[in-house]
mmCIF file of the C-alpha atoms, coordinates in Angstrom:
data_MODEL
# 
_entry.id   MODEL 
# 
loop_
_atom_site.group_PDB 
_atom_site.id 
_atom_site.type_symbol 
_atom_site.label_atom_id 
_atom_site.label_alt_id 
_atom_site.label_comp_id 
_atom_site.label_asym_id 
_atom_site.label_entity_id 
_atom_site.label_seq_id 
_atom_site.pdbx_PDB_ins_code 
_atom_site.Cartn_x 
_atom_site.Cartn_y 
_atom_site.Cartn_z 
_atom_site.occupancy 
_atom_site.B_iso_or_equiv 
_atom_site.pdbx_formal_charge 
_atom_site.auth_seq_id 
_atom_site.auth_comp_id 
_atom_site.auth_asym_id 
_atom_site.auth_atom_id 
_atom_site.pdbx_PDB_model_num 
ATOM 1   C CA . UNK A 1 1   ? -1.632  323.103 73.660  1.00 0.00 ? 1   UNK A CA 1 
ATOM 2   C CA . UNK A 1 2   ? -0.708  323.686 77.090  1.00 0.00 ? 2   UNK A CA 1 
ATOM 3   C CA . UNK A 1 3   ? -1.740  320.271 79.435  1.00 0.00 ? 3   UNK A CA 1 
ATOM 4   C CA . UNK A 1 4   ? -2.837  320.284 82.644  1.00 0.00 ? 4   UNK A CA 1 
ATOM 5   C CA . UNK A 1 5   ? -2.236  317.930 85.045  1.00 0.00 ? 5   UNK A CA 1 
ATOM 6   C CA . UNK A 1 6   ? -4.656  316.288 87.541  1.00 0.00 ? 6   UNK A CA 1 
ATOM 7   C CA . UNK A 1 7   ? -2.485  315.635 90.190  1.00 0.00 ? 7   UNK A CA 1 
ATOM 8   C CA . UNK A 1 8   ? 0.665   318.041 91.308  1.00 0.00 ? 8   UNK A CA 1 
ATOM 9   C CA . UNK A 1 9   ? 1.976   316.304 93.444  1.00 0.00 ? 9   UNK A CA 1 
ATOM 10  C CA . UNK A 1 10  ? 2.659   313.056 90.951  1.00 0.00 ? 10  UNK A CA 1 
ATOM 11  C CA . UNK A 1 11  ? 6.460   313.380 91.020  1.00 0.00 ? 11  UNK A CA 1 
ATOM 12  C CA . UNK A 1 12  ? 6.483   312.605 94.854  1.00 0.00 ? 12  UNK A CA 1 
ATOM 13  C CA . UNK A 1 13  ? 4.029   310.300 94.369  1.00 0.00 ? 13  UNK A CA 1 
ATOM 14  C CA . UNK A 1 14  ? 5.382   307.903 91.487  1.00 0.00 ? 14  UNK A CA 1 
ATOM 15  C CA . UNK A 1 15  ? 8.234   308.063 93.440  1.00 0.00 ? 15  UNK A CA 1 
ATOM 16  C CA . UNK A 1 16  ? 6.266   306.541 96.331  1.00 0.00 ? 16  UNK A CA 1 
ATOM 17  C CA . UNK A 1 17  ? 4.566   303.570 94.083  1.00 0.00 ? 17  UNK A CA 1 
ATOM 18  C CA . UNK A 1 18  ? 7.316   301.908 92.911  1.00 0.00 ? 18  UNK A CA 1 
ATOM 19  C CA . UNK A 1 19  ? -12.681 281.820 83.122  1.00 0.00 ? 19  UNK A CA 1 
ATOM 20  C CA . UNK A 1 20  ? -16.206 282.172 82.652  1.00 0.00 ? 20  UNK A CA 1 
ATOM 21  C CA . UNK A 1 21  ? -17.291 285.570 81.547  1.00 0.00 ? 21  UNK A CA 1 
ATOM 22  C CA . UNK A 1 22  ? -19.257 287.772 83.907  1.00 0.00 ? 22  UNK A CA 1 
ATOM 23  C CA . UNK A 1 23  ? -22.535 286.963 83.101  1.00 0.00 ? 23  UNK A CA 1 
ATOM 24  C CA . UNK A 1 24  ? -23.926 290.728 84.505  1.00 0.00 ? 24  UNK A CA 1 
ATOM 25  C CA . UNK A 1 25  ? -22.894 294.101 84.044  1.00 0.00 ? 25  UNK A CA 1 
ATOM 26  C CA . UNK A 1 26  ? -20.724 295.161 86.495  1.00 0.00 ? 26  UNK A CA 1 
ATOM 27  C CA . UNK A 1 27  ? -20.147 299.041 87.021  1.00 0.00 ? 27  UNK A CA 1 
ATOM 28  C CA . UNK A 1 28  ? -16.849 300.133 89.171  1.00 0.00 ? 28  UNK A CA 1 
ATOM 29  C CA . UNK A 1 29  ? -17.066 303.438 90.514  1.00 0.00 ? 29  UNK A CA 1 
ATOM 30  C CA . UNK A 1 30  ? -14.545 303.747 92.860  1.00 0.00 ? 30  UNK A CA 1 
ATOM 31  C CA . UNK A 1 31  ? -16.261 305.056 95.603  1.00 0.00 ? 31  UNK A CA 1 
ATOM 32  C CA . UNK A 1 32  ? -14.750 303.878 99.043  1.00 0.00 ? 32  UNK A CA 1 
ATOM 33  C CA . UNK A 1 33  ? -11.093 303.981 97.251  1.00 0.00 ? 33  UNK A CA 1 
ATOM 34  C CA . UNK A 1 34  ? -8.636  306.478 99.625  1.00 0.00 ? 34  UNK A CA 1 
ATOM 35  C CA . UNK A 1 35  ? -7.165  309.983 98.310  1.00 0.00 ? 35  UNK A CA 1 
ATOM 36  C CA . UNK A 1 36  ? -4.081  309.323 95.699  1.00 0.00 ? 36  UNK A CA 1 
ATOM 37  C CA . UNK A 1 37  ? -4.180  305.924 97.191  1.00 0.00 ? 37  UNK A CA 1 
ATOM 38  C CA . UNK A 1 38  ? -3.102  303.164 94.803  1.00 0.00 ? 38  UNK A CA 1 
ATOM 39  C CA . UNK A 1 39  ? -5.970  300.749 93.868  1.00 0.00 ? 39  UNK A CA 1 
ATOM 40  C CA . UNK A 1 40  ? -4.358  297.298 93.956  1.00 0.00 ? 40  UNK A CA 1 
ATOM 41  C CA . UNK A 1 41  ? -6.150  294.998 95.272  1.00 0.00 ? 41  UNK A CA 1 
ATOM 42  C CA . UNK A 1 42  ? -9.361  296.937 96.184  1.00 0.00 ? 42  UNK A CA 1 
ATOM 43  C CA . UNK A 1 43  ? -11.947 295.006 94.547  1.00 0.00 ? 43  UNK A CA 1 
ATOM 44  C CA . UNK A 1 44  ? -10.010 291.425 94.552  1.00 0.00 ? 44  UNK A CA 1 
ATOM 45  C CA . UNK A 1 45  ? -10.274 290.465 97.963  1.00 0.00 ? 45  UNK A CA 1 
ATOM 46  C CA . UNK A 1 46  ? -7.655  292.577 99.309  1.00 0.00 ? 46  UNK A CA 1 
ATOM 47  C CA . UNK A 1 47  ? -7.052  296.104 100.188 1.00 0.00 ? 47  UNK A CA 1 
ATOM 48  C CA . UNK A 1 48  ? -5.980  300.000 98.416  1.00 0.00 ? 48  UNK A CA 1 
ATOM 49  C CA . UNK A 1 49  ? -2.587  301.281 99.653  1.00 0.00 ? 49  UNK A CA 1 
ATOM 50  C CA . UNK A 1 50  ? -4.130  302.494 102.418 1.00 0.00 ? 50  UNK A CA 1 
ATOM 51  C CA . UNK A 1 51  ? -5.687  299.681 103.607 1.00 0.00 ? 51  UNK A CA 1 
ATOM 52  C CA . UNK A 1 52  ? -9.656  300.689 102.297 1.00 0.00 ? 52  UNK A CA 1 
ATOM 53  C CA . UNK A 1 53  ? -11.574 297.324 100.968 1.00 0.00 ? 53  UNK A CA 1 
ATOM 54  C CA . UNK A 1 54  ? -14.456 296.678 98.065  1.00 0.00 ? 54  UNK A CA 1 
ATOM 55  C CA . UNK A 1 55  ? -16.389 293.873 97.427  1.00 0.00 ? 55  UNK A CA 1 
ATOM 56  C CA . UNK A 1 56  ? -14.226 290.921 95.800  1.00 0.00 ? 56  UNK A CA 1 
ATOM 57  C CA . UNK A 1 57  ? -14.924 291.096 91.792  1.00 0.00 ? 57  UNK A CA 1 
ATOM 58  C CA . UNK A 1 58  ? -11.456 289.583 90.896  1.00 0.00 ? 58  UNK A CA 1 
ATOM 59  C CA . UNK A 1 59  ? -10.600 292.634 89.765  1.00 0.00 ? 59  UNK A CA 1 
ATOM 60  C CA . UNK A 1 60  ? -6.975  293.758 90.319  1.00 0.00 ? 60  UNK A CA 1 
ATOM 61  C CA . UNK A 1 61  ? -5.150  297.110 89.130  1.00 0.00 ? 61  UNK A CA 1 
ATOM 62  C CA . UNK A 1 62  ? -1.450  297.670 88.622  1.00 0.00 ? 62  UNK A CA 1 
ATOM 63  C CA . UNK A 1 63  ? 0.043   299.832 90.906  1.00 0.00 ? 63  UNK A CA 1 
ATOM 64  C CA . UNK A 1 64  ? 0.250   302.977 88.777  1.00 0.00 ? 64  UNK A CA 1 
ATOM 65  C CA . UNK A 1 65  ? -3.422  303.103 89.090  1.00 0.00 ? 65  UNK A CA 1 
ATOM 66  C CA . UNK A 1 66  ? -4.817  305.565 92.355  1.00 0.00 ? 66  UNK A CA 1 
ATOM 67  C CA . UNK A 1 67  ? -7.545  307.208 93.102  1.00 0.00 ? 67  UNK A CA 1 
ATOM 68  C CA . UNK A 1 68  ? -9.023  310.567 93.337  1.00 0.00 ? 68  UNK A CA 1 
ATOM 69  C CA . UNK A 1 69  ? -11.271 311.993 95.658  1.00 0.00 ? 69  UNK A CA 1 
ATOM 70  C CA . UNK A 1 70  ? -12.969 315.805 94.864  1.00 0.00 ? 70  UNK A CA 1 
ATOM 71  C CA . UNK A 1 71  ? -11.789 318.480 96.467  1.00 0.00 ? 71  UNK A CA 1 
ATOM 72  C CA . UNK A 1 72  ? -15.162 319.466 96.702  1.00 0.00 ? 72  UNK A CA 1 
ATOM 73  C CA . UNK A 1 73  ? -15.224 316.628 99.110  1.00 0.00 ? 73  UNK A CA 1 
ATOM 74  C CA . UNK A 1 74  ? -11.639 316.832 100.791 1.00 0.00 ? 74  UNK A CA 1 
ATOM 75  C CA . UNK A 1 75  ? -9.820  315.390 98.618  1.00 0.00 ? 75  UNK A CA 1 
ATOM 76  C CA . UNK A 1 76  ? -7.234  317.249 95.918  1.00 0.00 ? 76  UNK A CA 1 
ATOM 77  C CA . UNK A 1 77  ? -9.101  316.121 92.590  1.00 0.00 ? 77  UNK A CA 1 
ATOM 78  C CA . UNK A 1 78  ? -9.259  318.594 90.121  1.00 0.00 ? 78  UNK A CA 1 
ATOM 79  C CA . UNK A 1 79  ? -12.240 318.148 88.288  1.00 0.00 ? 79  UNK A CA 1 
ATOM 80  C CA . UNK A 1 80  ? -16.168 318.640 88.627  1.00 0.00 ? 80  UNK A CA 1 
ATOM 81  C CA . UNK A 1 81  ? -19.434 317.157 87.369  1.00 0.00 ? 81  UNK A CA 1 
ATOM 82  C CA . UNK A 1 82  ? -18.077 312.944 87.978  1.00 0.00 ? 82  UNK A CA 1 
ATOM 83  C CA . UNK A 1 83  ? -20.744 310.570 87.008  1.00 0.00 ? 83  UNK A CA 1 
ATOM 84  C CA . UNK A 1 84  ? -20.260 309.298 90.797  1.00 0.00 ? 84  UNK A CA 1 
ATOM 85  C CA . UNK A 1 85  ? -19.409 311.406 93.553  1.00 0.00 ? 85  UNK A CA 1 
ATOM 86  C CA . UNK A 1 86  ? -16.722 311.946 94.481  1.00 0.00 ? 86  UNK A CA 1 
ATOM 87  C CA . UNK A 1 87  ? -14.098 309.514 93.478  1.00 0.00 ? 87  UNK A CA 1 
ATOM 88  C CA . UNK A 1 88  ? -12.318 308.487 90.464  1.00 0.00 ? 88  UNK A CA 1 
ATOM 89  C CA . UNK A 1 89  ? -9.316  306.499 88.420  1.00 0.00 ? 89  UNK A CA 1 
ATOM 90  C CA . UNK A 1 90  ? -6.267  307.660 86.850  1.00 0.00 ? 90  UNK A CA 1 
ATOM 91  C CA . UNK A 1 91  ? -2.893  306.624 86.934  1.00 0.00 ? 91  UNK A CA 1 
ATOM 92  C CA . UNK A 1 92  ? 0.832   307.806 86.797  1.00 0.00 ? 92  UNK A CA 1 
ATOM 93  C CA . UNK A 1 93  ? 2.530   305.332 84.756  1.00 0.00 ? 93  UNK A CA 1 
ATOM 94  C CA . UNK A 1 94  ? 0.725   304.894 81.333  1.00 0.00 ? 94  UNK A CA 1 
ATOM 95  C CA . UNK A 1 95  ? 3.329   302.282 80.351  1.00 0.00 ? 95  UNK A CA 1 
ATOM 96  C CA . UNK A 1 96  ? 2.222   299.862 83.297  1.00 0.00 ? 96  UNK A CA 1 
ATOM 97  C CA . UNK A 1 97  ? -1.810  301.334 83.573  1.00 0.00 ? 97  UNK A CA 1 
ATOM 98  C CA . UNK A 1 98  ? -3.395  297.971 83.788  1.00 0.00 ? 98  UNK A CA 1 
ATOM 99  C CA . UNK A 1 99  ? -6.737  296.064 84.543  1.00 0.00 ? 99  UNK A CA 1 
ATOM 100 C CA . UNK A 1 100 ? -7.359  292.465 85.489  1.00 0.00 ? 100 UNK A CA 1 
ATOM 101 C CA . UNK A 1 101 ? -10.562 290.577 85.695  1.00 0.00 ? 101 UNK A CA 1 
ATOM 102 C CA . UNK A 1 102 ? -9.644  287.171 86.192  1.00 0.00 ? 102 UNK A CA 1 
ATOM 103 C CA . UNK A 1 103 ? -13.270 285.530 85.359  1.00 0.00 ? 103 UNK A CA 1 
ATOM 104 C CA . UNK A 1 104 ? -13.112 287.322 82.229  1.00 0.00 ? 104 UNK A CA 1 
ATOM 105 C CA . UNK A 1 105 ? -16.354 289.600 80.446  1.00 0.00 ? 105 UNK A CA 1 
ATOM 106 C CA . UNK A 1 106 ? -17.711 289.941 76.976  1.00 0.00 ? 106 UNK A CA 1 
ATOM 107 C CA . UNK A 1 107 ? -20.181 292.187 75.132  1.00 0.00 ? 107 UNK A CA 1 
ATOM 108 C CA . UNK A 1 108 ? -18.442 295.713 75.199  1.00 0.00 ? 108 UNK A CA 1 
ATOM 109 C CA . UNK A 1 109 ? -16.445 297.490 77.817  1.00 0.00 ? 109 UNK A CA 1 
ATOM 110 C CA . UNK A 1 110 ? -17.229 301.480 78.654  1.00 0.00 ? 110 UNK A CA 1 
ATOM 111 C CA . UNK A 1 111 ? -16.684 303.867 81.184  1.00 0.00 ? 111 UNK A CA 1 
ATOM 112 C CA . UNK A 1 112 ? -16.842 308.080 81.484  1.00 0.00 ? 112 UNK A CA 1 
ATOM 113 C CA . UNK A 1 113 ? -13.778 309.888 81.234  1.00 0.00 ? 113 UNK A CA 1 
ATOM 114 C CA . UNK A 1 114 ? -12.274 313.221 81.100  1.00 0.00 ? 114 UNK A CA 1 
ATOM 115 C CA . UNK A 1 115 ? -9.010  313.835 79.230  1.00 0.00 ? 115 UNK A CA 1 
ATOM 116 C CA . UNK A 1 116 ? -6.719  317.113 78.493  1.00 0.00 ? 116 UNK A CA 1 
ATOM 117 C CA . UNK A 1 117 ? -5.078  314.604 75.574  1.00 0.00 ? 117 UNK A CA 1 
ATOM 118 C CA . UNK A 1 118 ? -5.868  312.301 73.110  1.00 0.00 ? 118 UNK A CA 1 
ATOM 119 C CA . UNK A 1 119 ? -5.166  308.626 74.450  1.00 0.00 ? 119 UNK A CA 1 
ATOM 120 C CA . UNK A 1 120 ? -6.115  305.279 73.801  1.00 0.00 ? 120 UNK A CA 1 
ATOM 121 C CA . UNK A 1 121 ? -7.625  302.078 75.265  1.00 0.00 ? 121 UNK A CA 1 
ATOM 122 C CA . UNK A 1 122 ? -7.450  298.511 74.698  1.00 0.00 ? 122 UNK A CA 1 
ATOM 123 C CA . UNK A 1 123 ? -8.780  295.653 75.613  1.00 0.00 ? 123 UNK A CA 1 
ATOM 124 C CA . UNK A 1 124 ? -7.171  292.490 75.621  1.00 0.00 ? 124 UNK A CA 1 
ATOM 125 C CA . UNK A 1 125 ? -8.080  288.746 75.578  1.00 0.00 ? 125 UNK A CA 1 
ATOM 126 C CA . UNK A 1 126 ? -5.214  288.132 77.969  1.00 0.00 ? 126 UNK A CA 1 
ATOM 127 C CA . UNK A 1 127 ? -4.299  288.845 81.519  1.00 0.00 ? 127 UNK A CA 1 
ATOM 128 C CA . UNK A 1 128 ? -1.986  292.073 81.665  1.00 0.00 ? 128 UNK A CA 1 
ATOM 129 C CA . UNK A 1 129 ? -2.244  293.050 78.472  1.00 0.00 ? 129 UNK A CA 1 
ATOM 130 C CA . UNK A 1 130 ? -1.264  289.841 76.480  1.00 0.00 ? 130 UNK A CA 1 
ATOM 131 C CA . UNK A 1 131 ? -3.223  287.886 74.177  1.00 0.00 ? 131 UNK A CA 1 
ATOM 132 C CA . UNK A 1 132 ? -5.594  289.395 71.216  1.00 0.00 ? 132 UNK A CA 1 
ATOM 133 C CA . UNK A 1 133 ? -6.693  292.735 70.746  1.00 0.00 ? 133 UNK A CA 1 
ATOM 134 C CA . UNK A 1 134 ? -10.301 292.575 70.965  1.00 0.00 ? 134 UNK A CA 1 
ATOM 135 C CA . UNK A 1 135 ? -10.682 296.285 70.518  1.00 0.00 ? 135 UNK A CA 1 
ATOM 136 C CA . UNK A 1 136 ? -10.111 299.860 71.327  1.00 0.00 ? 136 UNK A CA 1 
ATOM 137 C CA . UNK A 1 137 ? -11.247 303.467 72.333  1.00 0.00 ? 137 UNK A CA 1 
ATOM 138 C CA . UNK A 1 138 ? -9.876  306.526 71.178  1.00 0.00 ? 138 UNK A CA 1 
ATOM 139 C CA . UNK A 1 139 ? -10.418 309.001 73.576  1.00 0.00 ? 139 UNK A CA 1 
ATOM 140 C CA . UNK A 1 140 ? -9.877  312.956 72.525  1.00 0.00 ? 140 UNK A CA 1 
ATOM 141 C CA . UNK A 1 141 ? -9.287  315.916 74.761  1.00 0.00 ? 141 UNK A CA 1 
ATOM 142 C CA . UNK A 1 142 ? -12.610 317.248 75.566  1.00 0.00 ? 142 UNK A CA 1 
ATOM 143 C CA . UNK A 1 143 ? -12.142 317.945 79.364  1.00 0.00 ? 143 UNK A CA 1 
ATOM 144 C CA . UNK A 1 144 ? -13.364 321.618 79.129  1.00 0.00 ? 144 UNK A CA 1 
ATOM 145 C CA . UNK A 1 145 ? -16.339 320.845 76.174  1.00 0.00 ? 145 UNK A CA 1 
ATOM 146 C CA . UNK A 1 146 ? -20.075 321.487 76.582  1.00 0.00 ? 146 UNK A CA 1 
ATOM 147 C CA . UNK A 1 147 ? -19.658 324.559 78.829  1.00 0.00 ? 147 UNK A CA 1 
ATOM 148 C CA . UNK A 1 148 ? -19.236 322.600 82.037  1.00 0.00 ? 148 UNK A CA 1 
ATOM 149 C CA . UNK A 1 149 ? -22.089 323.784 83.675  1.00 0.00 ? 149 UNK A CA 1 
ATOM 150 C CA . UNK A 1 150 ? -23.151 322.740 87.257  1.00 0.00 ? 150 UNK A CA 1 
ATOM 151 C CA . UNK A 1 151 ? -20.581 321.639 89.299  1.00 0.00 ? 151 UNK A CA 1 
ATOM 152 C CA . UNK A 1 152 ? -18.484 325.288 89.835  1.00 0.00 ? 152 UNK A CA 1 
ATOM 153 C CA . UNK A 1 153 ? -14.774 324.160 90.605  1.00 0.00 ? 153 UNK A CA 1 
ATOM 154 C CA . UNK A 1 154 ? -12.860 321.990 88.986  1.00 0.00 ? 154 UNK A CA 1 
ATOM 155 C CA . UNK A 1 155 ? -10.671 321.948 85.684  1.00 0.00 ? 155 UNK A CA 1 
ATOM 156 C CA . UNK A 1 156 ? -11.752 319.112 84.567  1.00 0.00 ? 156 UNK A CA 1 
ATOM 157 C CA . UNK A 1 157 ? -15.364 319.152 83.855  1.00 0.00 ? 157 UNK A CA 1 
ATOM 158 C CA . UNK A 1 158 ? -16.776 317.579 81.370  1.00 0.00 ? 158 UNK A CA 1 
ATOM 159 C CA . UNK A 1 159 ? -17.191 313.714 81.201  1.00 0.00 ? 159 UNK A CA 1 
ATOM 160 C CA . UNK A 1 160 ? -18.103 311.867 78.265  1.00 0.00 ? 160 UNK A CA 1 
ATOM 161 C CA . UNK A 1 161 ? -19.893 308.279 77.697  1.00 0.00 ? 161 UNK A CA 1 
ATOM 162 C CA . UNK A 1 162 ? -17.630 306.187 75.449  1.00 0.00 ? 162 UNK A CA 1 
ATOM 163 C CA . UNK A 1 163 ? -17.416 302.850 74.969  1.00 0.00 ? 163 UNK A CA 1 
ATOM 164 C CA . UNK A 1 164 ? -16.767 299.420 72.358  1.00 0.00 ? 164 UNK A CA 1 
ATOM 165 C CA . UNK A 1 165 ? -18.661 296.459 71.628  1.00 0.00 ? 165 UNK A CA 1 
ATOM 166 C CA . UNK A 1 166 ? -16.176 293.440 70.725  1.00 0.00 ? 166 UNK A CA 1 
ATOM 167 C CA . UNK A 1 167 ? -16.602 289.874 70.175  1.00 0.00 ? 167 UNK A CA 1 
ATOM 168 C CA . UNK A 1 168 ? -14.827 286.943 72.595  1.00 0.00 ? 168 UNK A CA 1 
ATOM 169 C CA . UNK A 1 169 ? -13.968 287.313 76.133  1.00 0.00 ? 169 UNK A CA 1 
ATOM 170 C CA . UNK A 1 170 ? -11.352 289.670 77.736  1.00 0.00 ? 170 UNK A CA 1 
ATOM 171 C CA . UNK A 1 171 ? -9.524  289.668 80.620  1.00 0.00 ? 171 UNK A CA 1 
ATOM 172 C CA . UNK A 1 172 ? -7.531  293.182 80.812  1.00 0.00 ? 172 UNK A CA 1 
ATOM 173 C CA . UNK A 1 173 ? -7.647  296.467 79.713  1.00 0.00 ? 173 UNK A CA 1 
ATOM 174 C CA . UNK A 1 174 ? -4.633  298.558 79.146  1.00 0.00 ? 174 UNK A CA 1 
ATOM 175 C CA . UNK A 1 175 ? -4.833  302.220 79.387  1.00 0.00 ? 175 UNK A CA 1 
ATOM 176 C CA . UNK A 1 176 ? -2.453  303.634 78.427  1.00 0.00 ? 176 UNK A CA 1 
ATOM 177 C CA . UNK A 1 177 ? -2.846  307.385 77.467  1.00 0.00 ? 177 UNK A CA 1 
ATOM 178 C CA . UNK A 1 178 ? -1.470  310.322 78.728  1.00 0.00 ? 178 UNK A CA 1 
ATOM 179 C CA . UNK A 1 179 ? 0.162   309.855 82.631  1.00 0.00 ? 179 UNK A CA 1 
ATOM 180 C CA . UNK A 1 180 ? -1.864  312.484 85.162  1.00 0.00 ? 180 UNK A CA 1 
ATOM 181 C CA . UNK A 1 181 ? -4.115  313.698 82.022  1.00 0.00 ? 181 UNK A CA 1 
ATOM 182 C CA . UNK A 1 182 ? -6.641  311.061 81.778  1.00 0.00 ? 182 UNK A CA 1 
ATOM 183 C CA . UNK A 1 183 ? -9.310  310.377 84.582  1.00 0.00 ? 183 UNK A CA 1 
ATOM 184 C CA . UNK A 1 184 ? -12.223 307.473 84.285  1.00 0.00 ? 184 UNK A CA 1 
ATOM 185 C CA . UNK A 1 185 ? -15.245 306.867 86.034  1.00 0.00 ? 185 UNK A CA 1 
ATOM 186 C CA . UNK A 1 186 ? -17.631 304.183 86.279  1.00 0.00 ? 186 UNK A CA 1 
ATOM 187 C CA . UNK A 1 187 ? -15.708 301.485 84.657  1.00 0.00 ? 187 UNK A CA 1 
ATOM 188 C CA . UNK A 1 188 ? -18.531 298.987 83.052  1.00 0.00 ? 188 UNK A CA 1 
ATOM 189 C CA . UNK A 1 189 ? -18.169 295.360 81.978  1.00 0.00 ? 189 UNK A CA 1 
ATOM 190 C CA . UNK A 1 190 ? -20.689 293.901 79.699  1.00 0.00 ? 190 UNK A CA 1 
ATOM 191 C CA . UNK A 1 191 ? -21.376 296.194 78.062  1.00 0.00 ? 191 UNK A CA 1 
ATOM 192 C CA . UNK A 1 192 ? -20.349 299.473 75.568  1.00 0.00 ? 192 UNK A CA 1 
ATOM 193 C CA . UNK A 1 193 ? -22.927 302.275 76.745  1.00 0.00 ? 193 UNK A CA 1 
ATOM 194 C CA . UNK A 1 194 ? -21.402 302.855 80.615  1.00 0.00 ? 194 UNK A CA 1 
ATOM 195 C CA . UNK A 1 195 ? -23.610 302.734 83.608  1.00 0.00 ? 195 UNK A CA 1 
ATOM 196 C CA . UNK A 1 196 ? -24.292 306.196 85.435  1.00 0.00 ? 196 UNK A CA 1 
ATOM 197 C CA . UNK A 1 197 ? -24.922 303.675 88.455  1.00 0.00 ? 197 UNK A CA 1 
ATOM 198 C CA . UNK A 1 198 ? -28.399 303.126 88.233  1.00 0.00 ? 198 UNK A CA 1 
ATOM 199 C CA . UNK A 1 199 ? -29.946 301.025 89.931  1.00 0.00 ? 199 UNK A CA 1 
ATOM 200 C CA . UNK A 1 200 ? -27.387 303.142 92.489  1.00 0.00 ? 200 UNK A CA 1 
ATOM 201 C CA . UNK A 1 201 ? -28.044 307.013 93.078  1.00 0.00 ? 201 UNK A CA 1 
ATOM 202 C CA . UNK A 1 202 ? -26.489 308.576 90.116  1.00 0.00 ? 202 UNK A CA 1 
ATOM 203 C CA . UNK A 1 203 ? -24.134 311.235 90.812  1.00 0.00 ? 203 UNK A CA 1 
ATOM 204 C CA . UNK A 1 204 ? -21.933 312.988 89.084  1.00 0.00 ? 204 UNK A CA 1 
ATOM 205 C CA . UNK A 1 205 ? -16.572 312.045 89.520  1.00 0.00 ? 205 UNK A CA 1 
ATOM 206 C CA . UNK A 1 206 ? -11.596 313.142 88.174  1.00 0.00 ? 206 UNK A CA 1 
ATOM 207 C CA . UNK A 1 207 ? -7.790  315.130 88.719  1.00 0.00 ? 207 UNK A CA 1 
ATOM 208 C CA . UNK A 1 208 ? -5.585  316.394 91.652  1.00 0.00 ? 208 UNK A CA 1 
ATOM 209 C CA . UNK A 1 209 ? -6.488  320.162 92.386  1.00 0.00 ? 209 UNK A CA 1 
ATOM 210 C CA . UNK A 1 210 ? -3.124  322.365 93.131  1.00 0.00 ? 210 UNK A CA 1 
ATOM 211 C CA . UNK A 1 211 ? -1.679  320.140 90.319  1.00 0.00 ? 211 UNK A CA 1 
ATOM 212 C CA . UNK A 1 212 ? -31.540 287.083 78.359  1.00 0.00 ? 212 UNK A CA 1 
ATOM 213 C CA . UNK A 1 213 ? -34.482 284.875 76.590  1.00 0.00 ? 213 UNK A CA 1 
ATOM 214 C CA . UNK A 1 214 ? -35.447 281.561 78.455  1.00 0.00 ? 214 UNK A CA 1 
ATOM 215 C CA . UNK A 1 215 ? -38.313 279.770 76.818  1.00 0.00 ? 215 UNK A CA 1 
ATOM 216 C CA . UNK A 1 216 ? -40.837 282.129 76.710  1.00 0.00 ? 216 UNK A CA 1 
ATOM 217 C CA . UNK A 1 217 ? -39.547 284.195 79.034  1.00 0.00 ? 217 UNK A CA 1 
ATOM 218 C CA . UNK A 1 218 ? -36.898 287.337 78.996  1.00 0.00 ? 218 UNK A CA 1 
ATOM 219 C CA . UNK A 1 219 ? -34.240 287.689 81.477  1.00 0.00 ? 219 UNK A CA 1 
ATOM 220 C CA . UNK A 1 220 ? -33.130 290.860 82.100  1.00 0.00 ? 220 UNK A CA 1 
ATOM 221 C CA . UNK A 1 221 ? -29.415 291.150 82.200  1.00 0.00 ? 221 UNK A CA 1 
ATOM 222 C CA . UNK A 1 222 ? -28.256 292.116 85.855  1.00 0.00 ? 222 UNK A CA 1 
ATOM 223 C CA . UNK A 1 223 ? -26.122 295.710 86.343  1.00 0.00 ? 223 UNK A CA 1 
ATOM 224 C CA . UNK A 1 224 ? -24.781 296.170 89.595  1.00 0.00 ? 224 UNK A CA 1 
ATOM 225 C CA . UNK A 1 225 ? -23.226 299.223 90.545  1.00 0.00 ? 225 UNK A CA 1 
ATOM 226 C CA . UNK A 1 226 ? -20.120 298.525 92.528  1.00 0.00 ? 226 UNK A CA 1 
ATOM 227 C CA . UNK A 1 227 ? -19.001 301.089 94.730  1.00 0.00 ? 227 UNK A CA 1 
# 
């Protein structure tokens, strides 16, 4: 099977890059993150590569990590019908495609993705990838399944819902599949069904074109959609 790549320009570009568990769902979905810009720091207090800032979640991404904007929007993603206009994750690197969350989350961990290769996920107990496995998601190629209707350019177009329920608390996720294959969207903690970023506008984001109960009561458990 032929692959095709979400970004063409990722040669140039890879050249370029050299606690207590969150108690509420938290949904990333990218959205304020800069064209092929790296992700760092983005939603841990500090800033993309290109100096663009999120809220501080104590999240932190390794370098490999950019993201994607559209090209339906101006930006040279090639892919159509993202859970969350108009911006998405993938990375360049799979050996070094890492999430942090410092305060560490439990329950599940999910997100959308679209994929021209079969890859995998994990998530760790440990920061950058260390500790216990606490599980993992096999993802399969499926970017062009389900007919892609609706959204008319892009390669890939579908995105699917795919998540895992785990016991303990984590702290990273490694995910390392296929390098410039393999784009995610709306990145959910807490739980193993992914947000479509409700209570946010739902919308729909991936690659590089030209490339509780208290006493009597219940408490609903928080999600907040994180652009």
């Amino acid at each position: 099977m032929t692959r095709i790549s979400l970004f063409t320009g990722a040669l140039a570009l890879s050249a370029a890059l050299a606690g207590a568990a969150s108690a509420s769902t938290v949904v990333l979905t990218f959205e304020g993150v800069g064209d092929n810009a790296a992700i760092n720091n983005f939603y841990n207090g500090g800033t993309d590569s290109l100096g663009n800032s999120g809220p501080n979640l104590g999240v932190a991404f390794s370098g490999a990590t950019l993201g994607l904007i559209d090209a339906d929007n101006g930006g040279n993603g090639n892919f159509a019908n993202e859970p969350t206009p108009n911006t998405i994750m993938f990375f360049l690197d799979s050996s070094s495609a890492v999430l942090n969350y410092a305060a560490g989350f439990d329950t599940g961990f999910a997100f959308f993705y679209t994929s021209s290769t079969a890859a995998d996920v994990n998530v760790w107990s440990g920061l950058d990838a260390t500790g216990s496995l606490l599980g993992t998601i096999h993802l399969a190629a499926q970017f062009t399944d389900d007919g892609c209707t609706g959204d008319p350019t892009g390669a890939f177009c579908n995105f699917t819902n795919i998540g895992v329920a785990f016991a303990g608390t984590a702290h990273s996720i490694d995910f390392g599949g296929s390098a410039n294959h393999t784009g995610y969207d709306n990145i959910t903690f807490g739980s193993d069904k992914a947000s479509s970023g409700a209570p946010e506008p739902a919308g729909w984001a991936l690659m590089i074109t030209g490339m509780g109960l208290a006493g009597a009561m219940f408490r609903r458990r928080r999600t907040v959609a994180v652009a």
